[in-house]
C-alpha positions in Angstrom: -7.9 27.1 71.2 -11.1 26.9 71.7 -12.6 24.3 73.1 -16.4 22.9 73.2 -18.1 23.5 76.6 -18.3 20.1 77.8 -14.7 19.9 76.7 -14.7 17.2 74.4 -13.7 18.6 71.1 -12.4 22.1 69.6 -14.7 23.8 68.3 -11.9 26.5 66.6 -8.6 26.0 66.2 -7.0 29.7 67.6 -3.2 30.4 65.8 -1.5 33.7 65.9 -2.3 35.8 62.8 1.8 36.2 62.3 4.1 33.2 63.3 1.3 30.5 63.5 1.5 28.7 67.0 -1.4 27.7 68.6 -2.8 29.9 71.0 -4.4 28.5 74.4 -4.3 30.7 76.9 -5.1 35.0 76.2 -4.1 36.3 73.2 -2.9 40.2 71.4 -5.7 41.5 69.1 -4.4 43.2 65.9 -4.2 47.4 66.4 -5.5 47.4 63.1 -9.1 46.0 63.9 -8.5 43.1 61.5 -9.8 40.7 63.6 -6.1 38.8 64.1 -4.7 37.6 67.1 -1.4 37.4 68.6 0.6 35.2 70.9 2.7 38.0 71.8 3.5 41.9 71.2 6.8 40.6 69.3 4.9 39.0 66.6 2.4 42.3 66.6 5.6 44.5 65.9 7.2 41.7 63.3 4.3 41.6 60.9 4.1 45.5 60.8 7.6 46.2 60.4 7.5 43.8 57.6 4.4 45.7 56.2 6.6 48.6 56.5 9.7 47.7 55.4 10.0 43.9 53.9 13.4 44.5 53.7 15.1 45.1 57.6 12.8 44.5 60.0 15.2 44.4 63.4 13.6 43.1 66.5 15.2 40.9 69.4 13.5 37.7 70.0 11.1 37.1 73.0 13.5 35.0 75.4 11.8 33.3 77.8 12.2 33.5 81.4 14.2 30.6 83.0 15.5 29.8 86.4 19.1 30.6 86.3 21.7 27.7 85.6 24.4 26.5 88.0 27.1 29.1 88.2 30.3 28.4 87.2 29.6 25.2 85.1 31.2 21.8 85.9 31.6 20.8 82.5 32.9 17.9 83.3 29.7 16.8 85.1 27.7 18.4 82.4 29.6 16.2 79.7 28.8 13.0 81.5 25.4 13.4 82.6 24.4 14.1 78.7 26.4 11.3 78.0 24.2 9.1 79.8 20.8 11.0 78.6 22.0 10.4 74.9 23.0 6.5 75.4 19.6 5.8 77.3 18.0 7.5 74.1 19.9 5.2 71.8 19.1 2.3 73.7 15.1 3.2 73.6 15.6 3.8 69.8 17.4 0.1 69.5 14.7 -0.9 72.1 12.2 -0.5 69.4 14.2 -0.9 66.2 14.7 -5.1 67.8 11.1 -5.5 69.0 8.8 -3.7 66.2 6.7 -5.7 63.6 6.6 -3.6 60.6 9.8 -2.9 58.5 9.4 1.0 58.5 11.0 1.0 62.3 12.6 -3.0 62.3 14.6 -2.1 59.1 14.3 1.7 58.0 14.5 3.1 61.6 11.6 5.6 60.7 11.8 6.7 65.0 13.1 9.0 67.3 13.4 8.7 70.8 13.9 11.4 73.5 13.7 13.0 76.9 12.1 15.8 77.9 11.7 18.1 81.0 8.7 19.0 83.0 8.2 21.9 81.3 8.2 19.7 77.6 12.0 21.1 76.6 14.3 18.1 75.2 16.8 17.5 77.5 18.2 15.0 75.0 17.6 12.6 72.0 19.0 9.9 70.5 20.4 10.6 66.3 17.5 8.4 64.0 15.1 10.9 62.0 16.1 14.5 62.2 12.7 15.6 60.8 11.1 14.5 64.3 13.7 16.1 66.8 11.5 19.2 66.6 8.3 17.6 66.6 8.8 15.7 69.8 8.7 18.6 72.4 6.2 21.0 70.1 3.8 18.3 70.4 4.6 17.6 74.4 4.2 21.3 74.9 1.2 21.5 73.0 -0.2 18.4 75.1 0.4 19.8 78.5 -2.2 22.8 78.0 -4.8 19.9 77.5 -3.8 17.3 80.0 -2.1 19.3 83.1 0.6 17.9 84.7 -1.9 17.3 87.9 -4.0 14.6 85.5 -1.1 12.8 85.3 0.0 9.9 87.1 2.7 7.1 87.4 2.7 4.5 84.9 0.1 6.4 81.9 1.4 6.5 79.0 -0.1 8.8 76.5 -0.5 8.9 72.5 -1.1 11.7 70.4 -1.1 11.5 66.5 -3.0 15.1 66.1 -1.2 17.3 63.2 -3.3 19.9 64.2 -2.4 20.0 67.8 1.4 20.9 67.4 2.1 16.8 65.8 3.5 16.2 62.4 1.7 14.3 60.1 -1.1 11.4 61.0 0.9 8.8 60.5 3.5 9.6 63.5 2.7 8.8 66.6 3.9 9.9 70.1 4.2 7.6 72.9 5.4 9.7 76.1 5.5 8.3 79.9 5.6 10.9 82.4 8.6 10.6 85.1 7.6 10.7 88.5 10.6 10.5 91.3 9.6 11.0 95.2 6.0 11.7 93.8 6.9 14.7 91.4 6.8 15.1 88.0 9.8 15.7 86.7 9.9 14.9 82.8 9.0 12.8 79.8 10.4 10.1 77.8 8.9 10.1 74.3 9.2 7.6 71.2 8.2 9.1 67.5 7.4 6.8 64.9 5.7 6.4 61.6 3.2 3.9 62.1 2.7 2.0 58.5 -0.7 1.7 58.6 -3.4 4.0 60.4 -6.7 3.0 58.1 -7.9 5.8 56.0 -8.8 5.4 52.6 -5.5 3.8 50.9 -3.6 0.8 52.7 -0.4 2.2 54.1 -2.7 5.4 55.1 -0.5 7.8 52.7 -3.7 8.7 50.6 -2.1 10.7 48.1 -5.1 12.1 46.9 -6.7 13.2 49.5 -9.3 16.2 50.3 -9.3 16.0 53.2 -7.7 14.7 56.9 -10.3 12.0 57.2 -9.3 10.1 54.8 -5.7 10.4 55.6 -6.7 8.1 59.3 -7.2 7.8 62.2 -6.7 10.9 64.3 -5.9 10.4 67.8 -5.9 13.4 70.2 -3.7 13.6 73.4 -5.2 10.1 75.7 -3.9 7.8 77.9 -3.0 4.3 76.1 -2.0 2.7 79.6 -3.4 4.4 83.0 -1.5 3.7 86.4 0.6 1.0 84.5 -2.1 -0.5 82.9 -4.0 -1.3 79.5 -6.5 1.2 78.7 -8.2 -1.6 77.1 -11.4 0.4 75.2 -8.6 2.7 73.3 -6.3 0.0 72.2 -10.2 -1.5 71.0 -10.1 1.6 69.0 -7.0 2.1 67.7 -7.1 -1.7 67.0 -10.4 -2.0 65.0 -9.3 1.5 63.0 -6.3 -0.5 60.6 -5.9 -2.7 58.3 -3.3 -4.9 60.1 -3.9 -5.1 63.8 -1.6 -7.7 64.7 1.2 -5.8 63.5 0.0 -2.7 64.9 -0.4 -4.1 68.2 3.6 -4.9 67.8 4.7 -1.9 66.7 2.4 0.4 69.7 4.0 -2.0 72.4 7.3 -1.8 71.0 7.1 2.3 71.0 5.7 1.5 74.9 9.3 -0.8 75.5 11.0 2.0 74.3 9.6 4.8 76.6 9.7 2.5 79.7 13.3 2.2 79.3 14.1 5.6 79.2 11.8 6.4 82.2 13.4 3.2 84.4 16.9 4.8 83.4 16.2 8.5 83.8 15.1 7.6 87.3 18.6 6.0 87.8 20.3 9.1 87.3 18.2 10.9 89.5 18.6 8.3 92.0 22.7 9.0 91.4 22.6 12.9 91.0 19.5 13.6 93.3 16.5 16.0 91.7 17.6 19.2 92.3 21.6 18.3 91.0 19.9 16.4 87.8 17.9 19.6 86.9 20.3 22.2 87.8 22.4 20.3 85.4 19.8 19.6 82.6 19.1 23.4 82.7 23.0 24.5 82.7 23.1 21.7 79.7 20.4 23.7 77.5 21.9 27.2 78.4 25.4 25.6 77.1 23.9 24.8 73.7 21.9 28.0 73.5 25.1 29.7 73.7 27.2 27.6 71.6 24.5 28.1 68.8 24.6 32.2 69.6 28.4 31.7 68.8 28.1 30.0 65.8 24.8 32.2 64.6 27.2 35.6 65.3 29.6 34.0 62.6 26.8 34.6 60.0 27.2 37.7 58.5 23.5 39.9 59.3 21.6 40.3 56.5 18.3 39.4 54.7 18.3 36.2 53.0 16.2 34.8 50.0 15.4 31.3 48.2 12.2 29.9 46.7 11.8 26.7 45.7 8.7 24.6 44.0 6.7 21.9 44.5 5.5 20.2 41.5 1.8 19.7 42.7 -0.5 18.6 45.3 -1.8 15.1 43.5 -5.2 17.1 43.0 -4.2 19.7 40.7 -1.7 20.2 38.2 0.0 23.7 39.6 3.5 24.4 41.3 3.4 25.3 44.7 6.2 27.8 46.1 7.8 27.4 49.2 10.1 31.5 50.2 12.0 31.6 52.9 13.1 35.5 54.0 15.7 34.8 56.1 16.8 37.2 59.1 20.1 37.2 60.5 20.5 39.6 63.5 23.2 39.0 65.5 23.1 36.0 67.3 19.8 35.5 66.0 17.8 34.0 63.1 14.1 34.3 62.1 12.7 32.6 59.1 10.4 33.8 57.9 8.1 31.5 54.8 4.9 34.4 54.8 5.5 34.8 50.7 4.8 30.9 50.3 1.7 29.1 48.8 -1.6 29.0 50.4 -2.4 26.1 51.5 -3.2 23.4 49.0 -6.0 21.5 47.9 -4.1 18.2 48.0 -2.5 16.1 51.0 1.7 18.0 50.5 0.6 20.7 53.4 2.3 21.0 56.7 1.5 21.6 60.3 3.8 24.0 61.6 6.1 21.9 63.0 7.3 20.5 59.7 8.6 24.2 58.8 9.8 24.6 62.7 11.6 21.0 62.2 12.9 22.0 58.6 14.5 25.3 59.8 16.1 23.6 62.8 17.6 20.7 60.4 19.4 23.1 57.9 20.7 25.1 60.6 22.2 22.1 62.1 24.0 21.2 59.4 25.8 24.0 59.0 26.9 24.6 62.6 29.6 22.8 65.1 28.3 19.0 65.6 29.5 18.8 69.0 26.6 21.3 70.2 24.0 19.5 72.5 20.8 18.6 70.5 18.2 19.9 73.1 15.5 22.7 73.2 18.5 25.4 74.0 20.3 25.2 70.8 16.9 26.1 69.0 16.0 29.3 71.3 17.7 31.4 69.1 16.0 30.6 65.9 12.4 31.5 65.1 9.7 30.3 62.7 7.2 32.5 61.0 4.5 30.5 58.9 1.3 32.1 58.5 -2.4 30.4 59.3 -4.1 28.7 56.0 -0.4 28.6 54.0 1.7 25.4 52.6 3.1 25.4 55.8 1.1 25.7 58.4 -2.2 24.1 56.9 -5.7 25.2 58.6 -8.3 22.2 59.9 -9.6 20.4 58.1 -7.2 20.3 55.1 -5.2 17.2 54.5 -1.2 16.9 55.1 0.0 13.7 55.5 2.6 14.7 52.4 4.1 17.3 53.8 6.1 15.9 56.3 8.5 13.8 53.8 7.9 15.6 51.0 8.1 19.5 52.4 10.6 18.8 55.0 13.6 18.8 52.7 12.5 21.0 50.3 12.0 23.9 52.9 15.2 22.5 54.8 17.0 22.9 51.1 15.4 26.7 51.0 16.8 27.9 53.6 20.2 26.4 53.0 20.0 27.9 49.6 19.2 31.4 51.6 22.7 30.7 53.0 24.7 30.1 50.4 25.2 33.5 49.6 26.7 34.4 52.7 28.4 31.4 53.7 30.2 30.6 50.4 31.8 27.0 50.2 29.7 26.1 53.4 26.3 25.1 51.9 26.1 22.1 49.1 23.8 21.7 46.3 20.7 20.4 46.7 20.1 16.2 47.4 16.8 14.4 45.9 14.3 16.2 48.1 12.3 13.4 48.3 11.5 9.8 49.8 9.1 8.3 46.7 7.4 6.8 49.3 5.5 3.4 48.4 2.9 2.1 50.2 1.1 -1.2 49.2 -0.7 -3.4 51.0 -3.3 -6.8 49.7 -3.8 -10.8 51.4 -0.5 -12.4 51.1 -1.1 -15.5 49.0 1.0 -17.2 51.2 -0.4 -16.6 54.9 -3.6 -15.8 54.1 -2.9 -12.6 56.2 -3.6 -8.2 55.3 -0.4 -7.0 54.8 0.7 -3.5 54.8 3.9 -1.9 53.7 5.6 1.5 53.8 8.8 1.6 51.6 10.9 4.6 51.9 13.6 5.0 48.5 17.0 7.0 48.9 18.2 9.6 46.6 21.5 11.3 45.4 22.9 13.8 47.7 24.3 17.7 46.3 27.7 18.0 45.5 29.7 20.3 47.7 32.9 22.3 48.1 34.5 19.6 49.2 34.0 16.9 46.9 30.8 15.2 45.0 27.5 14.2 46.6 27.3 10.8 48.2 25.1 8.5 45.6 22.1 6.6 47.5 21.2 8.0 50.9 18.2 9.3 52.6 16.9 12.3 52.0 18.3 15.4 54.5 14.8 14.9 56.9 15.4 11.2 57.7 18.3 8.6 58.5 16.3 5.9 56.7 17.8 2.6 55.1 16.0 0.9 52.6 14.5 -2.5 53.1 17.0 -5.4 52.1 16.2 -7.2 48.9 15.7 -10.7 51.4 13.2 -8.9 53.7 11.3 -7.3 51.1 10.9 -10.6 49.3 10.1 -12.7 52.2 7.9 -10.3 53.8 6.3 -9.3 50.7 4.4 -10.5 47.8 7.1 -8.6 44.8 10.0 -9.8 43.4 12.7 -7.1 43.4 14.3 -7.5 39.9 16.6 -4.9 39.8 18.1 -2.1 42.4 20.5 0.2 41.0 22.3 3.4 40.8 20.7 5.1 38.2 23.8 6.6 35.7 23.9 9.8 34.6 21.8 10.9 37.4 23.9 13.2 39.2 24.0 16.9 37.9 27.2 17.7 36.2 29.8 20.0 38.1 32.8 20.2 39.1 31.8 17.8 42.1 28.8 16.3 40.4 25.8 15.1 42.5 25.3 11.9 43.7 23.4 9.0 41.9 19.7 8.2 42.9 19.1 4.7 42.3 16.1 2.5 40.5 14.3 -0.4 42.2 11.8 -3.0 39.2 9.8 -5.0 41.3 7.4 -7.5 39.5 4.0 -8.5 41.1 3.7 -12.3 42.6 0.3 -11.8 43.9 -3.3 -12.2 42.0 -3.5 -8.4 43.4 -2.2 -6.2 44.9 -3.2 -2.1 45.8 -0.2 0.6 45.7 -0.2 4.5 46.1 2.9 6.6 46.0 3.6 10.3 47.4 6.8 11.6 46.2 7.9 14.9 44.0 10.9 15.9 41.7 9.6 14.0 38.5 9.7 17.4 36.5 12.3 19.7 38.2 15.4 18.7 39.3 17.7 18.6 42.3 19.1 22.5 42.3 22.6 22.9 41.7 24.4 25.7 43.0 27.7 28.1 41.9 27.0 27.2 38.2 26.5 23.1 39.1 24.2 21.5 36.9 20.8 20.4 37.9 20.2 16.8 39.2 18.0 14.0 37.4 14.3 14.2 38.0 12.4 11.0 39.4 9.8 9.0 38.1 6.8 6.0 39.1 6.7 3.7 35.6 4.1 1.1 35.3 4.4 -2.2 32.9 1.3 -4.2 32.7 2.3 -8.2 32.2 2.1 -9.3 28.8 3.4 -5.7 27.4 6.4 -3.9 26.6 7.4 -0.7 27.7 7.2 1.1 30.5 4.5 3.9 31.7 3.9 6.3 33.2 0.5 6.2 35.6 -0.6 9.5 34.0 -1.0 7.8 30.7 -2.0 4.1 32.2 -4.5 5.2 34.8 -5.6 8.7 33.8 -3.8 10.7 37.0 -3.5 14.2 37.3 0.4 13.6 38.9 2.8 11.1 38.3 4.5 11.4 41.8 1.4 11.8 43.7 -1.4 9.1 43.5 -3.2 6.4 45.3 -5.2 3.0 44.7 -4.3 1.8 42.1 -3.9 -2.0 41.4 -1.0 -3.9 40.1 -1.9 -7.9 39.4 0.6 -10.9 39.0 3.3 -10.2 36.3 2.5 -6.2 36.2 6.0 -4.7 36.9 6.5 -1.3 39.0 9.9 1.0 38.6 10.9 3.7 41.1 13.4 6.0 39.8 14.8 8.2 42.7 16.4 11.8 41.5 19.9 12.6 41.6 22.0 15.5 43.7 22.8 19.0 42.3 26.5 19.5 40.8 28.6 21.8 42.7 31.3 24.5 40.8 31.0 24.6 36.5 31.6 21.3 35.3 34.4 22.2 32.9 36.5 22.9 36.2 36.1 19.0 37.2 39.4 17.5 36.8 40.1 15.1 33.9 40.8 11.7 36.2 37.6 12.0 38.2 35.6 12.1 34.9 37.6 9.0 33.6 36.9 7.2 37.2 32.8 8.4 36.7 32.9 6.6 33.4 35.4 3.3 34.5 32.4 2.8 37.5 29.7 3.1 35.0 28.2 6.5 37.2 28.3 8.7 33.8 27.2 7.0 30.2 30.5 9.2 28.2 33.5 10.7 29.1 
C-alpha cells in the first residue's frame, strides 16, 4: 500500500499480481519484468506453473510460522474454554439482535460477532451470517498494518467500513474493542453488521446502479469511534450527518458498541480464570486442533483439478453475463482455488473485494466437512484463495461493489461446490436460489412524520440433495437471515403485505426436487415512496445437478394503481436489468411483487417415487401430478 506522505490517504492501492491480498510491507517483483508484484515467492511459482501447465500445478502452501501449541493436548480443557468463547459470542450477537433499531439486525440478524487474537486470527465466533466469518479477521488483519497495536489503548473502539482495505462491502461495518489485561494487548472482540442505511445516492445505500463507490456511501477507513472509553464526538458528527436516518443509526452503532463490550468484559473473565499465558497456550492448541481436523477431512478428497463456471446475469449497467470459474486444487491435505479465468471486473456495483471470494470458498468448504470442527482462523489455513487484481472478484479502486457481497457470495460458494461434485458424489446438493432480492426503500412515514429507511432481505428455495428434496423458503447459503414478520413490516412500514407465499412449481424437477422460493405483493400506503432492488437469477435458473432439473428464475413486477397486470420495471421504467435497479418511485395504491427463485432438482425426475409426487400435488407445491 502506498500511502500519501503526510499519511492521510493512499495514494495506490498495492495487491499481489497473483492471489490479490493487499500488500503493505516489501513485496516480490515479477522475473519476467512485467511490472507485477508479489506477496510471496509461492505466488511467483503458482502463476508460472499455471502459465506452464493450467492443468497440475503442485506446490505446498506457505504455512506460517507459529509458536508451538501445548504438548499433549488437554482436550478436555480445550473443549470448555471454546465452549465459553462461542457462548460469549452468542450472547454479543443476542446483545445486539435485543438492542438494535433497524429490522436488518432486530429481526433478520444480518451480524456476526467474534473474538480474535492479538495477531487478528479468530479464536471464535458466534453462528449468525456465514458470509462474514471470513471477513471479520481479513479486515482486523488488514487494520493492524495501519493502526499498530502501540496506538491502541483501553477502552477505543474502532470502525472500519473500507471494502478496499481487506472489508466486505460498504454497507458492513466493524466494530472491534481491543482487550487489554495487566496492560497488554491481548485480542479483539469484533461485531459485523449491515448497517441499512449509509447515505449514498439511493435510500438504503444499495445503489444498484452505481459507477462508482461514491455513490454506494459513506466510506469509513480504520478510526477510533470511542477513545479511552469515550465518545469520539466529531466522528459520530460525521457518520451521523452522512444518512438519511440518524436516530436509527445512532441505535444500531451503540448496539454494535454493547455487543463488543460484552465480549471484551467476558474474555477478560476467562483470562482472569485461566491466567494469560494458560488462555493463549490454549487458544493457539484450539486453532492447531481445527487446522488439523480440516487436513483430515481435506485428505478424504480425492487430489485432482476441479472445474465449474457459473454466470451472473448482469451488472445493472449493462446487459452482458458475467462468469465466475473456479479451478479447484486438491493436493493432499490441501486446497487452492483458484477464480483467475473469471470476469474482469464490471462496470456495475455486483464486484467483490477479495474477501467475498476468501469468505465464499471457506463457506462451501464448511459445508461439506465434519461440523464439530472449531470455526476459527486454523480450520481455514489449509485452504487458499487466488483472485486476480481488476477481476469480478477482487474489484480495483474506485469501482463500485456493494452487490457483490449478497449477490456473488453464493454464486461463487455454489461454484466451488459444483467443482466438487464430481469427486464427492452424493455429498454436494444442487444448487439453492443464489440470491437475497434485496429491497431497500425508504420515504417520510405519513404517520410519524419521520425518514425511514428499510433493508428487506427475501429467502429462496434450497437444491435438492442425495438425501431428500431442498428445504422451500430459507436464506440463501451466505446468510442465516429471517424475513421480517408480516406485523413488523406493517407497523414499521408504510406497505401493506397482501400476500406471502411459496411460489408452486418453483422447485426444479428431480428425483428430490428443489425447494419452493416464495412471493411477497406489497401495496403502497404512502403518497410516495423510493425503492431499488439488487438481486439476480431472473433469467437463469437455480443449477440442478446429476440430471435434476433447473430451478425457477426470480422476478421484481410492478403494478401501477388503477391498472391491471403486472410489470416488469424493464418495460415500466425503461431499465437495462430487471433484478438490478435503483430510484424508482412507487405512490399510494402502486403494488410491488418479489418472486424469489426456486432450488435445483437432484437425480432424473422420473426416478422420484410415485407418493412423494401425489404428496407435492395434495400440498399445492407442484400445479399436476
Amino acid at each position: 500500500m502506498k500511502f500519501s506522505a503526510n499519511k492521510l490517504y493512499i495514494e495506490k492501492y498495492v495487491k499481489c499480481a497473483n492471489c490479490g491480498v493487499l500488500i503493505y510491507g516489501p513485496s516480490i517483483a515479477a522475473r519476467d519484468g512485467s511490472g507485477d508484484v508479489f506477496c510471496s515467492d509461492w505466488c511467483v511459482d503458482w502463476k508460472a506453473a499455471r502459465a506452464a501447465s493450467d492443468a497440475e500445478p503442485r506446490l505446498p502452501l506457505p504455512r506460517e510460522a507459529r509458536e508451538p501449541s501445548l504438548q499433549g493436548r488437554d482436550m478436555v480443557a480445550m473443549k470448555i474454554l471454546e465452549g465459553n468463547l462461542v457462548s460469549i459470542c452468542r450472547d454479543m450477537g443476542i446483545t445486539l439482535m435485543k438492542t438494535a433499531y433497524s429490522t436488518i439486525f432486530s429481526e433478520s440478524l444480518d451480524f456476526t460477532c467474534g473474538l480474535f487474537a492479538a495477531n487478528g486470527d479468530m479464536i471464535a465466533v458466534g453462528e449468525f451470517c456465514p458470509s462474514m466469518i471470513s471477513g471479520m479477521p481479513m479486515i482486523i488483519k488488514t487494520v493492524i498494518q495501519e493502526i499498530e497495536p502501540g496506538e491502541m489503548e483501553e477502552g477505543d473502539i474502532l470502525l472500519h467500513n473500507d471494502p478496499y482495505r481487506g472489508g466486505m462491502h460498504t454497507p458492513e461495518h466493524l466494530f472491534f474493542k481491543p482487550i487489554f489485561f495487566e496492560g497488554e494487548l491481548v485480542g479483539f472482540s469484533g461485531a459485523i453488521g449491515h448497517v441499512a442505511e449509509i447515505g449514498g445516492v439511493a435510500p438504503g445505500s444499495f445503489y444498484a446502479e452505481a459507477r462508482d463507490i461514491f455513490a454506494e456511501g459513506l466510506r469509513v477507513p480504520p478510526v477510533k469511534i470511542k477513545r479511552r472509553g469515550e465518545d469520539n464526538i466529531d466522528v459520530w458528527k460525521i457518520l451521523l450527518a452522512n444518512v438519511r436516518t440518524p436516530r436509527t443509526n445512532h441505535g444500531d452503532y451503540r448496539a454494535l458498541i454493547a455487543a463488543v463490550d460484552l465480549g471484551e468484559r467476558r474474555t477478560i473473565e476467562l483470562l482472569q480464570k485461566y491466567g494469560k499465558e494458560h488462555f493463549t497456550q490454549i487458544t493457539s492448541s484450539l486453532m492447531d486442533y481445527a487446522e488439523e481436523r480440516m487436513r483430515a477431512e481435506i485428505s478424504d478428497i480425492p487430489d485432482g483439478h476441479y472445474s465449474f463456471q457459473d454466470f451472473m446475469e448482469d451488472d445493472g449497467l449493462v446487459d452482458q453475463e458475467l462468469r465466475i470459474h473456479v479451478d479447484l486444487f486438491v493436493q493432499g491435505d490441501e486446497i487452492v482455488a483458484d477464480f483467475s479465468k473469471s470476469s474482469p471486473q464490471a462496470k456495475g456495483p455486483i464486484n467483490t473485494p477479495l474477501s467475498i471470494p476468501t469468505a465464499a470458498t471457506q463457506n462451501a468448504i464448511l459445508q461439506l466437512t465434519d461440523g464439530s470442527i472449531p470455526k476459527n482462523s486454523g480450520c481455514f489455513r489449509p485452504i487458499k484463495i487466488i483472485a486476480p487484481p481488476g477481476s469480478l472478484l477482487n474489484v480495483n479502486y474506485p469501482a463500485p461493489e456493494v452487490g457483490g457481497n449478497t449477490e456473488c457470495h453464493p454464486r461463487i460458494a455454489y461454484t466451488v461446490l459444483g467443482a466438487l461434485a464430481t469427486c464427492l458424489p452424493g455429498r454436494v446438493p444442487a444448487a439453492d436460489g443464489s440470491t437475497w432480492s434485496n429491497f431497500l426503500f425508504g420515504g417520510t412515514d405519513p404517520r410519524t412524520g419521520e425518514y425511514y429507511c428499510c433493508y428487506d432481505v427475501h429467502i429462496v428455495g434450497w437444491g435438492g440433495s442425495a438425501s431428500g428434496d431442498g428445504n422451500s423458503a430459507v436464506g440463501s447459503i451466505n446468510g442465516n437471515c429471517p424475513m421480517v414478520p408480516i406485523e413488523v413490516y406493517e407497523t414499521r412500514f408504510p406497505w401493506i403485505v397482501e400476500e406471502y407465499s411459496l411460489v408452486p412449481d418453483s422447485g426444479g424437477a428431480g428425483q428430490f426436487r428443489g425447494g419452493l422460493g416464495v412471493r411477497k405483493v406489497v401495496r403502497c400506503d404512502a403518497d410516495e415512496i423510493t425503492f431499488s432492488h439488487m438481486g439476480d437469477r431472473h433469467k437463469r435458473g437455480s443449477w440442478g445437478l446429476n440430471d435434476g432439473e433447473e430451478g425457477q428464475p426470480g422476478s421484481f413486477l410492478f403494478e401501477e394503481a388503477g391498472t391491471q397486470g403486472w410489470k416488469p420495471v424493464t418495460q415500466v421504467f425503461n431499465k437495462v436489468s430487471s433484478s438490478k435497479f435503483a430510484n424508482l418511485t412507487a405512490h399510494r395504491g402502486d403494488r410491488i411483487q418479489i418472486t424469489t427463485p426456486g432450488g435445483g432438482g437432484y437425480g432424473l425426475p422420473s426416478d422420484r417415487e410415485t407418493a412423494s409426487t401425489a404428496e407435492d400435488f395434495s400440498e399445492g407445491f407442484v400445479s399436476r401430478p
